[in-house]
C-alpha positions as CSV (number, residue, x, y, z in Angstrom):
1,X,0.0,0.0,0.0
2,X,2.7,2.4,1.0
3,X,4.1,1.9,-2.7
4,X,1.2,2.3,-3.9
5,X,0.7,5.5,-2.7
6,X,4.4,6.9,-3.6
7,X,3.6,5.9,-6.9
8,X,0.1,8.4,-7.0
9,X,2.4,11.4,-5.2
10,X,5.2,10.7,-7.6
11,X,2.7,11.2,-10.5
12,X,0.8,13.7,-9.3
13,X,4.3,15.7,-8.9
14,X,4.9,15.0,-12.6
15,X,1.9,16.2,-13.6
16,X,2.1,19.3,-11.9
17,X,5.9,20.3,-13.3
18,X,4.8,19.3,-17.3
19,X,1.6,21.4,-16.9
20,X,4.0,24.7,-15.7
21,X,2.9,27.7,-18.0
22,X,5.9,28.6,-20.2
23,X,7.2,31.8,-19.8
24,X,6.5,34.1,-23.7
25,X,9.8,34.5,-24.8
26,X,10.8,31.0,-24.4
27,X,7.7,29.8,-26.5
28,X,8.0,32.2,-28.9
29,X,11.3,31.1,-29.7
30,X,10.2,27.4,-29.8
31,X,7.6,28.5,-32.2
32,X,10.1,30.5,-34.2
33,X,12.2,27.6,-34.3
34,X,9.3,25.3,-36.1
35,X,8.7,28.3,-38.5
36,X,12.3,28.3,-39.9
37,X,12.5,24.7,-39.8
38,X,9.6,25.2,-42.6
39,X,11.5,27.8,-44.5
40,X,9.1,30.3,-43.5
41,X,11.1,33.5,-44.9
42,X,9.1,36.5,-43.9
43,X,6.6,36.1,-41.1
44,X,5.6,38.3,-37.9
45,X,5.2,36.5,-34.1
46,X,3.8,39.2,-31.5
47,X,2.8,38.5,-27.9
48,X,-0.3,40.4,-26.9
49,X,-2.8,40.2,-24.5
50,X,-6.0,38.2,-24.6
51,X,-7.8,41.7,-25.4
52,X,-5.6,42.4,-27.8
53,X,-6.2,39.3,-30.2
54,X,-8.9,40.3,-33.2
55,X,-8.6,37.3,-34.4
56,X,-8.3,33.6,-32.7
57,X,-7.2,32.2,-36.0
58,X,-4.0,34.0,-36.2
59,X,-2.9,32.4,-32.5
60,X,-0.4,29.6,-32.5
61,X,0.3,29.7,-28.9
62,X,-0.9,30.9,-25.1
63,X,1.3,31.5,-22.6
64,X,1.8,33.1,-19.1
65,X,-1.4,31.3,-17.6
66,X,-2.8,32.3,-20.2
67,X,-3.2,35.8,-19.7
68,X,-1.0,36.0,-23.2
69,X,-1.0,35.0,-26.6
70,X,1.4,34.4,-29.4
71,X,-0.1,35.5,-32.8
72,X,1.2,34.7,-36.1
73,X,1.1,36.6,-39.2
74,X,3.0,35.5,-42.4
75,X,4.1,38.8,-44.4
76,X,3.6,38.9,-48.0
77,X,7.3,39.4,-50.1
């Protein structure tokens, strides 16, 4: 029984450190990384506020608890 239970705190513990919110500037660089990886050339990534996004379509990521988003905008050349 007593493994048993180490086993649930041990997982609950895991849970709780992969579900951390990402700081903004870290994910926006993960994102950015994907982007290039694609040979994106020209592109815009913004972090804003939830009342700043017009548009949920243009999000690719939310961050900070969620109290921010990443947007994406690919420019035309």
């Amino acid at each position: 029984m007593k493994r048993f239970a180490l086993a649930v705190i041990a997982c609950a513990l895991t849970t709780s450190v992969l579900a951390a919110p990402k700081p903004c500037e870290e994910l926006k660089a993960e994102i950015e990384t994907k982007i290039q990886a694609n040979n994106v050339s020209s592109y815009t990534l913004e972090i804003v506020t939830n009342d700043e996004v017009h548009d949920q379509n243009l999000v690719v990521g939310s961050c900070e608890n969620g109290t921010k988003k990443i947007i994406y905008q690919k420019n035309d050349t």
